[in-house]
C-alpha positions as CSV (number, residue, x, y, z in Angstrom):
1,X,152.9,63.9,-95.4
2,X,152.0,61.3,-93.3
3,X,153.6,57.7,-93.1
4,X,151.8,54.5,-92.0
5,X,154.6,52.3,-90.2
6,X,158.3,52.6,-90.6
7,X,158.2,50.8,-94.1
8,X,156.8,53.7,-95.5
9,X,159.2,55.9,-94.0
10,X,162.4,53.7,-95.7
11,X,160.8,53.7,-98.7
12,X,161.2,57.8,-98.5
13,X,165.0,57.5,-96.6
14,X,165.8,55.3,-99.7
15,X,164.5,57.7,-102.3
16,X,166.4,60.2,-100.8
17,X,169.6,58.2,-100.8
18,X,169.6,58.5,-96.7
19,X,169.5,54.7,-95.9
20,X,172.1,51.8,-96.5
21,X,170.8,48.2,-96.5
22,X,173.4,46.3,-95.0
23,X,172.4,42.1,-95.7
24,X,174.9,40.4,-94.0
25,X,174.3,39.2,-90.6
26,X,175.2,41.5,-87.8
27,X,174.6,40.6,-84.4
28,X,172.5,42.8,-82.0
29,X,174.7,42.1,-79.1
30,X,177.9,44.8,-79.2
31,X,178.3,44.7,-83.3
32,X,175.0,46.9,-84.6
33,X,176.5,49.1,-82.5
34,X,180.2,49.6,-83.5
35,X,178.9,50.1,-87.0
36,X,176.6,52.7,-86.2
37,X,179.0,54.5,-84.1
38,X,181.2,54.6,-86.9
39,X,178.5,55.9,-89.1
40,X,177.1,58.6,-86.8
41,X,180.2,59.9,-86.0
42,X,181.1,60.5,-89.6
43,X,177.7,61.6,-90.6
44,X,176.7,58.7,-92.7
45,X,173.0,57.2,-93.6
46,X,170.4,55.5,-91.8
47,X,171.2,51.6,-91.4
48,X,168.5,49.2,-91.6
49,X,170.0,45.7,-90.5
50,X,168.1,43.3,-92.4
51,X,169.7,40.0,-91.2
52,X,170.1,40.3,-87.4
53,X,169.1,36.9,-86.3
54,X,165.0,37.8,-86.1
55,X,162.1,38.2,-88.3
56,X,161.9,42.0,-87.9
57,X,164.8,44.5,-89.6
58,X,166.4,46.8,-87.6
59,X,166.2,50.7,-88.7
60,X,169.1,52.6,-86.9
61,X,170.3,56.4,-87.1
62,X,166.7,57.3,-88.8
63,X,167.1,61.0,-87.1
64,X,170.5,61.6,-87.1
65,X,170.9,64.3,-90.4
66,X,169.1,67.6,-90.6
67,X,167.5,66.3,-94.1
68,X,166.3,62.8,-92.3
69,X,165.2,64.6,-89.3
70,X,163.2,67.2,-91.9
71,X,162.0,64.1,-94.0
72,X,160.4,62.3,-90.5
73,X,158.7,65.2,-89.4
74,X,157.0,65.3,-93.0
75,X,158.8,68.3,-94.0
76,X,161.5,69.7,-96.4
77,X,163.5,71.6,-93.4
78,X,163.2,71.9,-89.7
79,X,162.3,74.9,-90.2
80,X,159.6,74.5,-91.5
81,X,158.0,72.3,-88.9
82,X,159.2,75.0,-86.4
83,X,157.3,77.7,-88.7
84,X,154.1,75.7,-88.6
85,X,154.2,75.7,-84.6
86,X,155.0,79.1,-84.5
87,X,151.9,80.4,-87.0
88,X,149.6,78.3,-84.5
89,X,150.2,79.6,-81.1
90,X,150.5,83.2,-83.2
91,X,147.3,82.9,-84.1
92,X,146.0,81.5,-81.1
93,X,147.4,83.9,-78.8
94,X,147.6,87.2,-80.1
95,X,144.9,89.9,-79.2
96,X,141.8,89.1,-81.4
97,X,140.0,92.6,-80.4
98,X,135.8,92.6,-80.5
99,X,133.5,90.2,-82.0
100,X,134.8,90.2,-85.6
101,X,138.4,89.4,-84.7
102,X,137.5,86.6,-82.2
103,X,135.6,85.5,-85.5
104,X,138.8,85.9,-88.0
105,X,140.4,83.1,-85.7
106,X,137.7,80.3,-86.0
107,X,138.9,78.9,-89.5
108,X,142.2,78.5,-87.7
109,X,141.1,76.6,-84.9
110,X,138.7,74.2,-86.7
111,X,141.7,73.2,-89.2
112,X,143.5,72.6,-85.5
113,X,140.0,70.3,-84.6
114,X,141.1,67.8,-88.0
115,X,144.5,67.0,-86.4
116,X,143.7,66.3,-83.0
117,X,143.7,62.3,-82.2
118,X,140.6,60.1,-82.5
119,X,139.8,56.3,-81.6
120,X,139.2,54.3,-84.3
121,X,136.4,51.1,-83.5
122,X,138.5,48.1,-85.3
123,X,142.0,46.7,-84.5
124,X,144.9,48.9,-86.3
125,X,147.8,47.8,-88.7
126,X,149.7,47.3,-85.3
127,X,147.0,44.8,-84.6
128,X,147.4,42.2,-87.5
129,X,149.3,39.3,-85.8
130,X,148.4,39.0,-82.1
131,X,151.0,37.1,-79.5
132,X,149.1,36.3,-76.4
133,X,152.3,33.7,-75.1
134,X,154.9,36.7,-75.5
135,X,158.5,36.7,-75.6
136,X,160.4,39.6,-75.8
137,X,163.4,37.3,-77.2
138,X,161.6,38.0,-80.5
139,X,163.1,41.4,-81.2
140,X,166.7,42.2,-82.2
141,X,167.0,44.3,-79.2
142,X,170.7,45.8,-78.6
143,X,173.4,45.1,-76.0
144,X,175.3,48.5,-76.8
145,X,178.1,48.7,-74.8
146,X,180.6,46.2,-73.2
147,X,179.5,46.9,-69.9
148,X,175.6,47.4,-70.3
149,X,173.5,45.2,-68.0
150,X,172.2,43.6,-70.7
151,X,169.8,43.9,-74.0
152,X,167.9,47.1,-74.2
153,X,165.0,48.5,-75.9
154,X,166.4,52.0,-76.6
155,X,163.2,53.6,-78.8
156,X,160.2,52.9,-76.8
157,X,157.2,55.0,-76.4
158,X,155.8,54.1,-73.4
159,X,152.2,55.1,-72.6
160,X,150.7,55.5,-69.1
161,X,147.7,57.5,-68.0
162,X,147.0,59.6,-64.5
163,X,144.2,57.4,-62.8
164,X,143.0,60.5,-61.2
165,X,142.8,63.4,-63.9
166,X,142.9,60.2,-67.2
167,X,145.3,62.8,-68.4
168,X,147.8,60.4,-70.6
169,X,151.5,60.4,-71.6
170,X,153.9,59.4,-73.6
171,X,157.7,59.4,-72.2
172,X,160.8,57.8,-73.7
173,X,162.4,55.9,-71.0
174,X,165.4,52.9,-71.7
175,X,163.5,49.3,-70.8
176,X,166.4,46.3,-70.0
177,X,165.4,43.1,-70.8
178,X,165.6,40.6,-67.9
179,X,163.7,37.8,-69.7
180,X,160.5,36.6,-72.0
181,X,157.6,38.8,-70.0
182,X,159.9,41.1,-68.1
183,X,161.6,44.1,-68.7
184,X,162.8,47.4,-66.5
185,X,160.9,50.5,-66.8
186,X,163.6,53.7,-66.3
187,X,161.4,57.0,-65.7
188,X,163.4,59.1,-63.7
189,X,161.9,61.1,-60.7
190,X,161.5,64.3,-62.7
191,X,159.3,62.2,-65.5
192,X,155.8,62.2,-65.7
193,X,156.0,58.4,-66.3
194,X,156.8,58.2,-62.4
195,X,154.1,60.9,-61.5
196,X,151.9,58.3,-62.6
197,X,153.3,55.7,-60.9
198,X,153.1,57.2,-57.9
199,X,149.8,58.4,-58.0
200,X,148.8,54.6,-59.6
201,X,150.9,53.1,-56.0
202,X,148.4,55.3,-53.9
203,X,145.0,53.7,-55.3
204,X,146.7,50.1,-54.8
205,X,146.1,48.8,-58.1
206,X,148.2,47.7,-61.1
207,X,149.5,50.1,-63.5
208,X,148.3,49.5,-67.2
209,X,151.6,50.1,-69.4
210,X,152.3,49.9,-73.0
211,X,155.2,50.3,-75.5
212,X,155.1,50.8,-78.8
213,X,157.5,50.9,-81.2
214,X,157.7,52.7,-84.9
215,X,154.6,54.2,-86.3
216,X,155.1,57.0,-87.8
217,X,158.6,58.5,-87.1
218,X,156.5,61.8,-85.8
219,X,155.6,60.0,-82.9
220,X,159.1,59.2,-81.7
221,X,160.1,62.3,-81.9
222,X,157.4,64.0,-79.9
223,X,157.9,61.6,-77.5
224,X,161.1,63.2,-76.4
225,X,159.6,66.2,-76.9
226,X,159.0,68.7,-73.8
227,X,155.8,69.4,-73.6
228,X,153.6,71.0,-70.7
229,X,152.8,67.3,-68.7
230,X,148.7,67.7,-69.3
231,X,149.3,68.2,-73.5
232,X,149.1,64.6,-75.1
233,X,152.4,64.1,-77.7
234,X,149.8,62.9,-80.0
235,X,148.4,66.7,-80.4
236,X,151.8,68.1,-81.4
237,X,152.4,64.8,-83.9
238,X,149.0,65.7,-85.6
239,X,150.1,69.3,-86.0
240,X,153.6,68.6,-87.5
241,X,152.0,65.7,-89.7
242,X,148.7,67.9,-90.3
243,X,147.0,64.7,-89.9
244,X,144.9,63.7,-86.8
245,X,146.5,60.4,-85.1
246,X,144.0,57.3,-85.0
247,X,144.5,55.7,-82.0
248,X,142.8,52.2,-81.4
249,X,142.4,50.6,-77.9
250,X,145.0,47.7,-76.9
251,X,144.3,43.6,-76.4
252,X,144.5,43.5,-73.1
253,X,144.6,46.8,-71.2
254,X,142.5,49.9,-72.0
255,X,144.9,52.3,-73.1
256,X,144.9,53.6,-76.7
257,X,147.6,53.9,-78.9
258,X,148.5,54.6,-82.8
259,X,147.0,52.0,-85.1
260,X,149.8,52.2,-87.0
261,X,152.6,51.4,-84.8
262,X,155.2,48.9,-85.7
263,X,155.3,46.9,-82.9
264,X,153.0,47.2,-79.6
265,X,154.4,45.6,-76.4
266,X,151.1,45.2,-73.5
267,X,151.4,45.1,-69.4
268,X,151.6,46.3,-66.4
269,X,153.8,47.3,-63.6
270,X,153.0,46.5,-59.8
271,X,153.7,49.5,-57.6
272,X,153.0,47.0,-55.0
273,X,156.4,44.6,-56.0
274,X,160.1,45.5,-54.9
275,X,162.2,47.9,-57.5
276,X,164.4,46.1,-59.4
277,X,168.0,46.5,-60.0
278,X,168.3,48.0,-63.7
279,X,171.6,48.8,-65.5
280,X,174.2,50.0,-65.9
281,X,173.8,51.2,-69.0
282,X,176.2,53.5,-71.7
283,X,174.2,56.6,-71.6
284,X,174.1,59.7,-73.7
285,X,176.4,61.4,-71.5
286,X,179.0,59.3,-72.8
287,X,179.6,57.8,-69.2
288,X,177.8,54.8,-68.3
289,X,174.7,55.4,-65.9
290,X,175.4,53.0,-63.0
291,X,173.1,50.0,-61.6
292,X,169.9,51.8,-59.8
293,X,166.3,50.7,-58.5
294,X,163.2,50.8,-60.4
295,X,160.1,49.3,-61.4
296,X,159.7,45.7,-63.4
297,X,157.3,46.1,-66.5
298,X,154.9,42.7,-66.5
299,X,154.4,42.0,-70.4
300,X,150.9,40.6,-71.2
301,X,150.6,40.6,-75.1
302,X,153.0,41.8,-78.0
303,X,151.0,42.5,-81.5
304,X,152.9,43.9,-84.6
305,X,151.7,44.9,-88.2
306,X,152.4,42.2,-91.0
307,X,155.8,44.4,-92.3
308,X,156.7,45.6,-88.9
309,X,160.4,47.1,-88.8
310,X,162.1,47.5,-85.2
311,X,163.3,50.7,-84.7
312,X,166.7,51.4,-82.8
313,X,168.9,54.1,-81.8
314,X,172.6,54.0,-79.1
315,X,173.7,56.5,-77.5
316,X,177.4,56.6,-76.2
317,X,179.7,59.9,-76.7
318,X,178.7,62.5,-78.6
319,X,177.7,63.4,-81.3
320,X,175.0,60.5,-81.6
321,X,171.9,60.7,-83.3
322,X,170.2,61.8,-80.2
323,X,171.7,65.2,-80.8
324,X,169.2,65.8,-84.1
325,X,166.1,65.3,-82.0
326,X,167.7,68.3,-79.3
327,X,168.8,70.3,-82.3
328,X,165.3,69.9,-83.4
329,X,163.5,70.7,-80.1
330,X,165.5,73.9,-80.0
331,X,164.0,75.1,-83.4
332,X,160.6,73.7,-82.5
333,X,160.0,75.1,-79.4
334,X,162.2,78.5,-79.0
335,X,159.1,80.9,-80.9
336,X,156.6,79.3,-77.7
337,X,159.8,79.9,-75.0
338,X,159.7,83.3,-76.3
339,X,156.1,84.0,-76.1
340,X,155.7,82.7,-73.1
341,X,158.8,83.8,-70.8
342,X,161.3,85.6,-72.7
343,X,160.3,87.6,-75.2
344,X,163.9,89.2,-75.5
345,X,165.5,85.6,-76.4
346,X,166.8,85.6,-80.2
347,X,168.8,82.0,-80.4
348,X,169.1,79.2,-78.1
349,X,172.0,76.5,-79.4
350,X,172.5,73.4,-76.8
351,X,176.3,72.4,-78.6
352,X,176.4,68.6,-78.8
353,X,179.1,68.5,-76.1
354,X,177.2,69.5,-73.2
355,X,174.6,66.1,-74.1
356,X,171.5,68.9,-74.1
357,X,171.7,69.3,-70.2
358,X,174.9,70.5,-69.9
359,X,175.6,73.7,-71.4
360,X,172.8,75.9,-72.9
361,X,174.0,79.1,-74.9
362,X,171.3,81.9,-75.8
363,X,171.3,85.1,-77.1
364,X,169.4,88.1,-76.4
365,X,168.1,91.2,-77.7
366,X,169.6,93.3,-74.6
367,X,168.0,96.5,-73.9
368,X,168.5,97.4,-70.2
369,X,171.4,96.3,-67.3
370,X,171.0,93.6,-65.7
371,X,168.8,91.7,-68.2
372,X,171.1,88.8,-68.9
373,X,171.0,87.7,-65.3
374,X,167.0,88.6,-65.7
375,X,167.3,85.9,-68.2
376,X,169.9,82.9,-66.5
377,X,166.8,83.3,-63.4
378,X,164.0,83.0,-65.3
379,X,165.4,79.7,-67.5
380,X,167.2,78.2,-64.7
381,X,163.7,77.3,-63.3
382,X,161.6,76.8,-67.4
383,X,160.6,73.4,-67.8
384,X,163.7,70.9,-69.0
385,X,166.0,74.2,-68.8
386,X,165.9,73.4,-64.7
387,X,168.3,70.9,-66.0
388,X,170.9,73.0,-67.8
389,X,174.3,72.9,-65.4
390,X,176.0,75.9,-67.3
391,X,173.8,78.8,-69.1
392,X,175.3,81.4,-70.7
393,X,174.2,84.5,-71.9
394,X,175.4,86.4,-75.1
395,X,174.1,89.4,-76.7
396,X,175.1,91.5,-79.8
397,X,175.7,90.0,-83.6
398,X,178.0,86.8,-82.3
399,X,177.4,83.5,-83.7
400,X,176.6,81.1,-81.1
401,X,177.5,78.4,-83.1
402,X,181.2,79.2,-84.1
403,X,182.6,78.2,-80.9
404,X,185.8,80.0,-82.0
405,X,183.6,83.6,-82.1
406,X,181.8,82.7,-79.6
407,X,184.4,81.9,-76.5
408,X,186.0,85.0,-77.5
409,X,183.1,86.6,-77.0
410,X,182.5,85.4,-74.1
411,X,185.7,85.8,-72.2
412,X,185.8,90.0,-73.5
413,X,182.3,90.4,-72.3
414,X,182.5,88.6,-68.7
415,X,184.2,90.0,-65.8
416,X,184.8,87.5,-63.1
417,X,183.9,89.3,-60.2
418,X,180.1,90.3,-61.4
419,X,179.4,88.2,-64.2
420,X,179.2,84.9,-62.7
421,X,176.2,83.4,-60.2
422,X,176.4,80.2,-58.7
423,X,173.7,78.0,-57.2
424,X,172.6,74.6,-56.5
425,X,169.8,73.0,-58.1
426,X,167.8,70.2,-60.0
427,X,170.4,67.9,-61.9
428,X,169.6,65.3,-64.8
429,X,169.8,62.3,-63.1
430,X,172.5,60.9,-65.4
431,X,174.7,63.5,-64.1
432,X,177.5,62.0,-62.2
433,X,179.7,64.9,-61.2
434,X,178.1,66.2,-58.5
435,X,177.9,63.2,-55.7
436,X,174.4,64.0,-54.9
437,X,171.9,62.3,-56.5
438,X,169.9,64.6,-59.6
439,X,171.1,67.8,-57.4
440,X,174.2,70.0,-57.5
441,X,176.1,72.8,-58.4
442,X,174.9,75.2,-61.8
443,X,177.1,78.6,-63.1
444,X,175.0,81.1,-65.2
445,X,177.5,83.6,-67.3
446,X,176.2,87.1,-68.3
447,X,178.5,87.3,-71.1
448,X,176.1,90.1,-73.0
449,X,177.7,93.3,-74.2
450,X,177.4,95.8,-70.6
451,X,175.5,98.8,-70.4
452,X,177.4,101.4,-68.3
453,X,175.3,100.9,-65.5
454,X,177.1,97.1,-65.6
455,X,180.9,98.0,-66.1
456,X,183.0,97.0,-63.1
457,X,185.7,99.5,-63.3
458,X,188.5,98.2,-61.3
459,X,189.0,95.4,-63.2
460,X,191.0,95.9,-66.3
461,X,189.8,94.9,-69.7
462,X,192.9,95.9,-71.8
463,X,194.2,92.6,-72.8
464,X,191.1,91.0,-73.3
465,X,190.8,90.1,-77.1
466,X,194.4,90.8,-77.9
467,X,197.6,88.6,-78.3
468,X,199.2,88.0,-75.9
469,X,202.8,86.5,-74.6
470,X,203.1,83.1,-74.3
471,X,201.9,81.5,-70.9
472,X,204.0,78.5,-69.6
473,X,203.3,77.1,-66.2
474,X,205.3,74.4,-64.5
475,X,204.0,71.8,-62.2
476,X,204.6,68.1,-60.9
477,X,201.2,67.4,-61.9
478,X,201.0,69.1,-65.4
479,X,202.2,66.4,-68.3
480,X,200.7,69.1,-71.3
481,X,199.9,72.3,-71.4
482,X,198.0,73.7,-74.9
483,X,198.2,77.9,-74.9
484,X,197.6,78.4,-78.7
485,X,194.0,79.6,-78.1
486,X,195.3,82.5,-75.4
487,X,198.3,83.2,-77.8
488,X,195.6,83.9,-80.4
489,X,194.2,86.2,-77.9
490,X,190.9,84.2,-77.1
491,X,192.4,83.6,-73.5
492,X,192.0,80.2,-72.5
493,X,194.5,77.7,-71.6
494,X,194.4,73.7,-71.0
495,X,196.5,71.7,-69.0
496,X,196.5,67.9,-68.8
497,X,197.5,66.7,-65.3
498,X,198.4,63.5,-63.6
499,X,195.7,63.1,-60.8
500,X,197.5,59.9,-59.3
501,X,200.1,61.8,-57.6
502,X,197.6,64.5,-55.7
503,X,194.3,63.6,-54.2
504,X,193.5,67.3,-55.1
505,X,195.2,68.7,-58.1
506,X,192.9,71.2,-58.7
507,X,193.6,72.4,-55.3
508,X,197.2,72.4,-55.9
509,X,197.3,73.9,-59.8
510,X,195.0,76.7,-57.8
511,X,197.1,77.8,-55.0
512,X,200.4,77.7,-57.0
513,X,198.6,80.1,-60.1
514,X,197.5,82.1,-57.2
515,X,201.1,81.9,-55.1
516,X,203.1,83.4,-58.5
517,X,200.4,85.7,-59.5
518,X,201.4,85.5,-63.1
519,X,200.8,88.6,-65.7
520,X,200.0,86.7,-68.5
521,X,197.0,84.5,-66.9
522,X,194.6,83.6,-69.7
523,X,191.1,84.2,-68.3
524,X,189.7,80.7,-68.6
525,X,192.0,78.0,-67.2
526,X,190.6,74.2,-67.7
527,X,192.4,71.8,-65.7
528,X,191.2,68.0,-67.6
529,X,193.0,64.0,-67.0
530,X,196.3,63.4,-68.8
531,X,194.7,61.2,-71.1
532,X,192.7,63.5,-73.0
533,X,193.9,65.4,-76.1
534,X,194.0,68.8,-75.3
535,X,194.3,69.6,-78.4
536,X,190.6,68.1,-79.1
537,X,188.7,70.7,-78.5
538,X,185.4,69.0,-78.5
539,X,186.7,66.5,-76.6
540,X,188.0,69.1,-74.0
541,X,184.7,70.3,-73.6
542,X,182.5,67.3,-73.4
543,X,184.9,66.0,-70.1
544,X,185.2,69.5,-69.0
545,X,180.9,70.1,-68.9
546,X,180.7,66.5,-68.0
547,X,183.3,66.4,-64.8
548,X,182.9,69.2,-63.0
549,X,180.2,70.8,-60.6
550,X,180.3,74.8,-61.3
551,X,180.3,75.2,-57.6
552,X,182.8,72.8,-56.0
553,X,185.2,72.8,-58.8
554,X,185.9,76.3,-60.1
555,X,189.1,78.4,-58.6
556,X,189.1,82.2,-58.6
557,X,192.6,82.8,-59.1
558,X,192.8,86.7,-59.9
559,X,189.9,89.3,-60.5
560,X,189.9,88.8,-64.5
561,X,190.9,84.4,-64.1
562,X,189.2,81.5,-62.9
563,X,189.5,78.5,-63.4
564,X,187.7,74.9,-63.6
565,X,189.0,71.4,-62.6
566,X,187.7,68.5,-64.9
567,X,189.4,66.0,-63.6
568,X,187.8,63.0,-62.5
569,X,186.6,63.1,-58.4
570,X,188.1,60.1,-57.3
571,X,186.7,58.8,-53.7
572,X,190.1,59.4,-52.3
573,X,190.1,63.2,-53.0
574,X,187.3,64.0,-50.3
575,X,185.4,65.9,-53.0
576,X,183.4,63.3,-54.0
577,X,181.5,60.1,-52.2
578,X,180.2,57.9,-54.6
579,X,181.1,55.6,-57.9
580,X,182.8,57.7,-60.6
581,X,181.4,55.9,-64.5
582,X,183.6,55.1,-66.8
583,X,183.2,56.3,-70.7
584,X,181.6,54.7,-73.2
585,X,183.4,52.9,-75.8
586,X,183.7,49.0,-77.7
587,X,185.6,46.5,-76.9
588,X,189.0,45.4,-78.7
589,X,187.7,42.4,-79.8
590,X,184.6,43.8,-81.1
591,X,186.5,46.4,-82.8
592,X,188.7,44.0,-84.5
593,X,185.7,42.0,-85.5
594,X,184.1,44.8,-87.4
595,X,187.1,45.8,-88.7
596,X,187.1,42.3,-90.4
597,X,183.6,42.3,-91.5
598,X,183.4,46.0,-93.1
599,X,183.8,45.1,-96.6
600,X,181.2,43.1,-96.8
601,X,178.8,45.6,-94.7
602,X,178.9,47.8,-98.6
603,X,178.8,50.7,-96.7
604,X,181.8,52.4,-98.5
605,X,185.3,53.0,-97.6
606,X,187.1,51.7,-94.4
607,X,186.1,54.0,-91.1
608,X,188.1,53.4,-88.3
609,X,186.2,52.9,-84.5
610,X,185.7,55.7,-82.4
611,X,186.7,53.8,-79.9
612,X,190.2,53.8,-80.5
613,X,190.6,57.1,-79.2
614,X,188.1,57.3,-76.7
615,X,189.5,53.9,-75.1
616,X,192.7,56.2,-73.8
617,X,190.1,57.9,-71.2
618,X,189.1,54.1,-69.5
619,X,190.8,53.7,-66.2
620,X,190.1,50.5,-64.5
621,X,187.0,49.0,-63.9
622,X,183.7,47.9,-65.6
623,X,180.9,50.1,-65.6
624,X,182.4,52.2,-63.2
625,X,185.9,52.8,-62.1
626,X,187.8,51.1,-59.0
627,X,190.8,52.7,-57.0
């Protein structure tokens, strides 16, 4: 079912009992923010933040639950969204043999015909109060995070068009506020936002732009969605909503958008004017993405429906609600993956600590050697999946999402010397490991079950998958070392090291585990800062696939051990040239003001920041950190 604006949408979060009024004032600037973290991270409601110093209520963690993320789509399950794709491009591509069967699929396609978009003559809903002296100061935007470069508009759909091809899009890319008509505009190079801004700075002309914000909650998520750059987001939200999108033309620049948007912010950007600085900003990676040039968005107009709600989301370290809209895309668009390139593919799970570009695990239906690297080559270049630093490929029964299973899994069914390719390639921008700028290092793993053809023989698979002794190891550097998984016989090891002692620890940790040539190496050695837990296994991960560049920072220490160095790259190493962010977290005494506020919040029993624990990774510095 379809929803007209976001108050339609609460009303059905409500009736489900996923939303929490909160009444009390809570300011946009650092506070909305702590909250929600604290409610994310224990899987709590949707927050609508109905006294935040503006006219419009602020509707927060609206997609972060399976069951909200079901209930925006219009549908009981995921699921079922991903069964409706699935049936479509079935139909549509399969072999329709003769006259007759190209005849069985025409019902099919004119149902399609009722849920493509149309333009609608009159003004929309998002039309019925007209600001034509705007000022962005208006909307509760959020400051998130202590060192953000200011307020941000973190759920915008922003709409541009090719002025070539009129082919249009709509992208989802951060917008800072610098004051009442003026905003940034951060599409990153791989974006299609920036293919038309490029093709708009060749015909020396202004750039029509518009945002809008809320609608229905279908439209948000399609525009993260990854879709082929010439399909409009508003075909795949008719087909999830089966209902066509109206889309009426905006005040003062011809593009069209939803009539029943929340809010609708108008203007242009001038590929003719200086880049701007924009940033930093606390980014889904759980680092902050540092200060950076691009374009200024000019805002002519800002219209908004007579109930309007301003929709909101942070991002910070994960899990965030961000991580339901990629848990979503993964359901959505694996059957078309399949179709289309790999047909052998049976699960794809991006786990919430690799932040969707990180780490990508899929399993196979293996049939023949060599098919798992057949696999890592032909995703390492598939749309978004150019992205993906570590891919790893898994066949058999194992459940890719019990990591438990899964690592042990991995670690029997990989053999160092032939299982492992590394390359260099496209990086997410926000990546900060590698020192080069949205390029660097990538590892695919061929950790399916070998043929015969695929056995290495002189490397010895005895001890893999049993228990084992227990491994110590003694360095200057190491301040913890946590065994208990390769005791268990899943054969991985952390240690926790000092990096203020050595300008290359992993260097050192390396040569010494090679120098003794110990019996009881675990396969998988992670070398992460003293100041994480090692004993957090999520957090061991999330540094591990955050820190390190497959290439430059993994160690071969024996045929059947390697091992990775996620330790943070300072300057002084010679490993890295750059500025190394620092994580994401609140400030004491924003911490301590919500701490003071939560009982009248009413949104249950104490919860105690995130931040707490995350603040032990800070080193010194703002936004980034300084020697």
């Amino acid at each position: 079912m379809p929803y007209s604006g976001l108050a339609e949408f609460i009303t059905a979060l409500e009736k489900s009992g996923e939303l929490s009024r909160i009444k009390k004032f809570v300011d946009p600037v650092l506070e909305i923010t702590e909250i929600t973290d604290r409610i994310t991270k224990n899987n709590g409601k949707a927050l609508l933040f109905e006294n935040n110093g503006t006219q419009f209520p602020l509707l927060i963690n609206a997609f972060g639950s399976d069951r909200r993320m079901a209930l925006a789509l219009g549908k009981n399950r995921i699921s079922d969204a991903a069964d409706d794709i699935s049936a479509i491009i079935k139909n549509i591509t399969e072999s329709h043999a003769g006259l007759s069967g190209k005849l069985k699929i025409l019902p099919e396609l004119f149902k399609m015909a009722r849920f493509l978009p149309s333009l609608k003559r009159k003004k929309g809903l998002c039309q019925q109060i007209i600001i034509k002296e705007p000022d962005l100061g208006i909307l509760p935007a959020l400051k998130c995070w202590p060192h953000d470069g200011g307020r941000f508009i973190t759920l915008p759909m922003v709409h541009t068009v090719d002025p070539v091809t009129g082919k249009t899009n709509v992208g989802m890319y951060r917008m800072q506020i610098f004051d009442k008509v003026t905003t940034g505009m951060h599409w990153q190079r791989h974006k299609t936002g920036a293919s038309h801004y490029e093709a708009w700075k060749k015909t020396g002309r202004k750039m029509p732009v518009t945002v809008t914000l809320g609608g229905d909650p279908v439209y948000t998520y399609c525009a993260t969605a990854p879709l082929p750059e010439n399909i409009s987001e508003y075909i795949l939200a008719g087909l999830l909503r089966r209902s066509g999108v109206k889309l009426v033309k905006c005040i003062t620049n011809d593009l069209y958008i939803p009539e029943d948007a929340d809010i609708v912010i108008e203007g242009y950007v001038d590929p003719a004017e200086p880049l701007v600085t924009e940033g930093p900003f606390g980014d889904h990676t759980g680092f902050y993405s540092l200060s950076d040039l691009y374009p200024a968005f000019h805002v002519t107009c800002i219209t908004h429906s007579g109930n309007a709600v301003y929709p909101a989301t942070i991002v910070g370290i994960p899990p965030q609600e961000d991580a339901w809209l990629a848990k979503t895309t993964s359901a959505i668009f694996m059957p078309p993956l399949k179709l289309a390139v790999q047909p052998e593919i049976d699960d794809i799970h991006l786990p919430d600590a690799g932040v969707a570009h990180n780490l990508a695990i899929v399993r196979i239906n293996k049939s023949y050697p060599g098919q798992g690297m057949k696999v890592i080559s032909s995703l390492s270049g598939a749309g978004q999946m150019m992205f993906s630093k570590y891919i790893i490929v898994v066949s058999g029964d194992v459940d890719i999402r019990n990591y438990r299973d899964l690592t042990k899994h991995v670690i029997k069914h990989t053999s160092v010397q032939s299982d492992i390719v590394f390359t260099h390639g496209p990086l997410d921008v926000l990546d900060h490991s590698s020192g080069r700028f949205s390029f660097g290092g990538k590892a695919g793993i061929d950790a399916t079950v070998k043929l015969p053809e695929e056995i290495v023989n002189n490397v010895s698979e005895s001890v893999k998958g049993k228990k084992r002794d227990p491994f110590s190891f003694s360095h200057r550097l190491v301040r913890n070392l946590n065994a208990d998984l390769n005791l268990e016989g899943i054969g991985v090891a952390i240690m926790a090291v000092d990096t203020s002692e050595d300008p290359d620890p992993g260097g050192s940790i390396a040569a010494l585990l090679k120098k003794e040539n110990h019996a009881d190496l675990p396969e998988l050695i992670l070398v992460v800062d003293h100041t994480v837990d090692i004993y957090d296994y999520f957090m061991v991960a999330w540094q591990t696939l955050g820190n390190t560049d497959p290439v430059r920072d993994h160690y071969i220490i024996s045929p059947r051990t390697i091992m990775l160095d996620a330790t943070i790259k300072l300057t002084k190493s010679g490993k890295f040239r750059g500025e190394w962010p620092n994580i994401v977290c609140s400030d004491p005494g924003t911490i301590k003001h919500v701490d003071e506020m939560w009982d009248d919040l009413g949104l249950g029993g104490f919860l105690t920041s995130p931040s707490l624990k995350a603040g032990k990774l800070l080193r010194n510095g703002k936004a980034s950190i300084e020697l």
